[in-house]
C-alpha positions in Angstrom: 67.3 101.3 98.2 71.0 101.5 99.3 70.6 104.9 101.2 67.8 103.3 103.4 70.2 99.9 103.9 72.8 102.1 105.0 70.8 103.5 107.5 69.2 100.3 108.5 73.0 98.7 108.9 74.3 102.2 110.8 71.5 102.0 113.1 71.4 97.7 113.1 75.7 97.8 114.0 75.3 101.0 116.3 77.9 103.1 114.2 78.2 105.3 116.8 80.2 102.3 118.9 83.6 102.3 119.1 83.8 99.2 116.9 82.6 100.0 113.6 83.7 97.1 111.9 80.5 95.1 111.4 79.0 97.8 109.9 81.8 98.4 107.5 81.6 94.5 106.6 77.8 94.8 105.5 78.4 97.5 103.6 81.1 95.9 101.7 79.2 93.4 101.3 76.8 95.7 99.7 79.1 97.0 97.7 80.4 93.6 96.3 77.7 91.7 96.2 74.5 94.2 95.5 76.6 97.0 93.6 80.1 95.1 91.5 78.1 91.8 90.9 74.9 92.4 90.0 73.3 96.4 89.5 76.6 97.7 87.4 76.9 94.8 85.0 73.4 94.7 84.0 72.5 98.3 84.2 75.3 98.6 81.3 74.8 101.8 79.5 71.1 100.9 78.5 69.9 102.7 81.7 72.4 105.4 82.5 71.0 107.1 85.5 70.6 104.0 87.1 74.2 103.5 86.3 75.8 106.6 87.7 73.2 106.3 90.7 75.4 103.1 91.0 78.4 104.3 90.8 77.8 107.5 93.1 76.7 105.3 95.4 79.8 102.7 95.0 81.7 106.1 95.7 79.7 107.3 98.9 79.9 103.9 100.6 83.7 103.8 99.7 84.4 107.2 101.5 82.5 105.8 104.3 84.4 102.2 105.2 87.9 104.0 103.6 90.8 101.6 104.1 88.7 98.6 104.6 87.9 98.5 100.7 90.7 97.1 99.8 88.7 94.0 100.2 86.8 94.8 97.3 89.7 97.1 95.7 90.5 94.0 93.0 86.9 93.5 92.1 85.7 97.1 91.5 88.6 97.3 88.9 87.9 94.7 87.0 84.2 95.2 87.2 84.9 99.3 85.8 87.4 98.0 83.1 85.4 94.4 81.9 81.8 96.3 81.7 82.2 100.2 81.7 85.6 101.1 80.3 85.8 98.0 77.6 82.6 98.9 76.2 82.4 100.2 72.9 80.2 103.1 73.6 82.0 104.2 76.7 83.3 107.2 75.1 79.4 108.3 74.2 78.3 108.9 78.0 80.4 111.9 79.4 78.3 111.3 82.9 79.8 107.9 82.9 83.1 108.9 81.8 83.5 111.4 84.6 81.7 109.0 87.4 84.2 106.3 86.6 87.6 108.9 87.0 85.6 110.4 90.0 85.9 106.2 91.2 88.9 105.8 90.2 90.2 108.6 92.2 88.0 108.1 95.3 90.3 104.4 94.9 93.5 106.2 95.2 92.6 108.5 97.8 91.2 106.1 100.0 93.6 102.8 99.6 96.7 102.0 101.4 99.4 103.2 99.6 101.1 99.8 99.3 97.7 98.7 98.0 97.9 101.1 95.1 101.5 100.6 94.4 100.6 96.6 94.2 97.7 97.5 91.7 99.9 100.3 90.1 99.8 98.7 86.2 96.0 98.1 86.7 95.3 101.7 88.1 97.3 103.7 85.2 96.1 100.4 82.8 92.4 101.9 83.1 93.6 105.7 82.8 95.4 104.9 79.5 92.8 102.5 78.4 90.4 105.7 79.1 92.7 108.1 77.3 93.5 106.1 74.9 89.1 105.1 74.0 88.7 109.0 74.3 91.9 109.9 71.9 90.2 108.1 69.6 87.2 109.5 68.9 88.8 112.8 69.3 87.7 113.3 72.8 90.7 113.9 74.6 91.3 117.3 73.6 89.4 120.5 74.6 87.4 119.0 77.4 88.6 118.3 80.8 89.0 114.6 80.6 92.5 115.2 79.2 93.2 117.7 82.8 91.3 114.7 85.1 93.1 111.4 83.7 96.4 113.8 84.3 95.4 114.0 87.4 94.6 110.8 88.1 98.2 109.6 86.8 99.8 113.1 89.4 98.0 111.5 92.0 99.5 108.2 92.0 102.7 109.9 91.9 101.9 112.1 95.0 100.8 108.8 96.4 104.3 106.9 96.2 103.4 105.3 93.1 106.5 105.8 90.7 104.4 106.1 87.0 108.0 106.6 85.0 108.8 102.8 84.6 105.2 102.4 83.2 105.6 105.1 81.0 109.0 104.2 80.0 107.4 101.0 78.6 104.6 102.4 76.9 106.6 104.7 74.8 108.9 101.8 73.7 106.0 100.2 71.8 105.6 103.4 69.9 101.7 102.6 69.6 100.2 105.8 71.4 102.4 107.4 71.9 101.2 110.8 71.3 98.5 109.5 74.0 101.3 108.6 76.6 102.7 111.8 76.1 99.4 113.8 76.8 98.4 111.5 79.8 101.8 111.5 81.5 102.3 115.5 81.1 100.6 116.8 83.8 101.1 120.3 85.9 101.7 120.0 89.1 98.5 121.1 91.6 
């Protein structure tokens, strides 16, 4: 359904006119209403292709309005933390797992960066949350969610987002820290 309503709103809004912005306003529309409201929160993990079909498409439609999702940037992550990342059996669906980093860094890539330096706790509060789920059950090691949530934490830094406060903190409490450690050691790419 959602690659024919893109069409239909591409060829409804002319996208090929200079002023592209109706276009980009259904889709986030689509996107926040169709996608974040309503097919992610109750596809859940009992239907997990229907999920990541979700989720790609949350992704594909992000690439294509770019800075204009900050409208929905709040929403899409509290939606992936309250229904995907909080879950208990997150950590059992790699193909989730990987679809919600790929999202999170299609966020950072596409935002403004004074957007992502504003959402900066939230953004490194889902990669730890992710690392920390993963860690856990003894998923963080030997598989390359370790190398993408490091990523994810480099590119925030590449981004103008300084990381070191938040980690700073973190390692104060002394409760994972091992975790913060892992996360926050990346290589540079």
């Amino acid at each position: 359904v959602y690659p024919v309503l893109i069409k239909l709103y591409e060829l409804q809004f002319n996208f090929l006119a200079e002023d592209s912005h109706q276009y980009h306003e259904k889709l986030i529309t689509l996107c926040n209403e169709v996608i974040l409201q309503h097919s992610i929160p109750r596809c859940g993990f009992k239907y997990e292709e229907l999920l990541l079909f979700a989720l790609n498409q949350l992704i594909a439609l992000l690439q294509i309005v770019g800075q204009s999702s900050v409208l929905i940037f709040q929403r899409i992550i509290y939606v992936i933390g309250e229904t995907l990342i909080s879950d208990p059996f997150f950590t059992l669906f790699d193909s989730v797992i990987d679809a919600s980093i790929k999202l999170i860094d299609n966020l950072i890539e596409i935002c403004p960066k004074d957007r992502l330096r504003a959402h900066r706790f939230d953004l490194v509060g889902l990669t730890f949350i992710i690392a920390v789920k993963c860690d856990k059950e003894g998923r963080l090691e030997g598989n390359s969610i370790l190398n993408s949530l490091q990523h994810l934490i480099y590119k925030l830094n590449a981004h103008g987002v300084d990381t070191a406060a938040i980690q700073e903190s973190l390692i104060k409490d002394d409760l994972y820290k091992n975790v913060i450690i892992k996360l926050f050691t990346y290589k540079e790419l």
